[in-house]
C-alpha positions as CSV (number, residue, x, y, z in Angstrom):
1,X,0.0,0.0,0.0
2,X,1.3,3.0,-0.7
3,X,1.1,6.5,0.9
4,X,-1.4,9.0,-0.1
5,X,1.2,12.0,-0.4
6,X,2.6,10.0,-3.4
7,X,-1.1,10.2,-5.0
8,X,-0.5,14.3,-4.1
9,X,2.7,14.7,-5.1
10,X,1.8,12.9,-8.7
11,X,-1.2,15.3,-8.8
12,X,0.9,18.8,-8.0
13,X,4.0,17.6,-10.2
14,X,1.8,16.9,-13.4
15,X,-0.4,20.3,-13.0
16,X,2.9,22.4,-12.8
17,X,4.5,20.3,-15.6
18,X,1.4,21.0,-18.2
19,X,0.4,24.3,-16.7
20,X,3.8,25.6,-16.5
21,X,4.6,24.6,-20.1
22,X,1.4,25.9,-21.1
23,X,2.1,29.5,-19.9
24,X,6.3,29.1,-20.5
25,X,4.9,28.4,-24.5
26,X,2.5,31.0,-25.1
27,X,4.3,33.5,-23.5
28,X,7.9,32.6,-25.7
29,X,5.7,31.7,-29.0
30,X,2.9,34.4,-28.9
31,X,4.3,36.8,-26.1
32,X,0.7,35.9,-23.8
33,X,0.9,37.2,-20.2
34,X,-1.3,35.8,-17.6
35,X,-3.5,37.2,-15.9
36,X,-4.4,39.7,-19.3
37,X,-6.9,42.3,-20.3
38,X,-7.7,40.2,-23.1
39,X,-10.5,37.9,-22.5
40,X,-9.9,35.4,-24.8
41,X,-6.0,34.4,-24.2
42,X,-7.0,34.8,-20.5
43,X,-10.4,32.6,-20.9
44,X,-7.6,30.0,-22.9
45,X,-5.2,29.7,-20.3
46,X,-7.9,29.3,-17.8
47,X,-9.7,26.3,-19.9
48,X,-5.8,24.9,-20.4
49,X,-5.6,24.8,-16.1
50,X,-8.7,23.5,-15.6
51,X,-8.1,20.6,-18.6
52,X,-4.9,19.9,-16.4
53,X,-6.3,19.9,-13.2
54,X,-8.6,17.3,-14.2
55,X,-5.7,15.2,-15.7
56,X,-3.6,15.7,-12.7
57,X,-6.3,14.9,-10.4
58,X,-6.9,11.1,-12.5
59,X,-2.8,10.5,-12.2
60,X,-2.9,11.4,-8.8
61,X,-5.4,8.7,-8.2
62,X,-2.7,6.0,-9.5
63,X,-0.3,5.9,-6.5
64,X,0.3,3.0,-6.3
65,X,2.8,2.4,-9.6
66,X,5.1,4.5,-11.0
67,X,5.3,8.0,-11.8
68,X,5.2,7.4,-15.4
69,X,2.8,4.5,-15.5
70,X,0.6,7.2,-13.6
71,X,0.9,9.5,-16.2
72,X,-0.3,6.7,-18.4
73,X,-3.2,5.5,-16.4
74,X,-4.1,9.0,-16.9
75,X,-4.5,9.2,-19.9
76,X,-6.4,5.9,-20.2
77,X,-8.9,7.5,-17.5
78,X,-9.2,10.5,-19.2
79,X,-10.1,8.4,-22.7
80,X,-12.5,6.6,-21.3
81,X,-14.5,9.2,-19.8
82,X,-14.4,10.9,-22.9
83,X,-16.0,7.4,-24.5
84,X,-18.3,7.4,-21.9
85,X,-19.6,11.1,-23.3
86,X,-19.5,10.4,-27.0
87,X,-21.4,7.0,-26.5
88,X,-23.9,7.8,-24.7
């Protein structure tokens, strides 16, 4: 069994990596700041942290492998939730 502060520290590490590449991106490609007076780049940004809060929250629920096979499991969660949409 392993410890809930791994499931946490999965969750926190994948929300910086994605969020923090996210912003690090759009502000060397396209010159974005965050927070902005431009609704739209600032209504992006806020859809791209809430799209990787959700991901990290499904890695962070796979503590008990790997860091990478987390990642992975993710992903698989996140696939078939969106099945589970588009089928119904």
């Amino acid at each position: 069994m392993s410890s809930p502060a791994t499931g946490s520290f999965y969750s926190v590490a994948t929300f910086i990596a994605i969020a923090g590449a996210f912003t690090f991106a759009m502000h060397a490609l396209l010159g974005w700041e965050f927070p902005s007076e431009n609704r739209a780049r600032t209504t992006v940004t806020i859809l791209v942290y809430c799209a990787a809060g959700l991901y990290a929250m499904k890695v962070g629920r796979h503590r008990d492998v790997t860091f990478l096979e987390a990642l992975r499991r993710g992903a698989i969660d996140i696939g078939r939730a969106i099945k589970g949409l588009v089928m119904r």
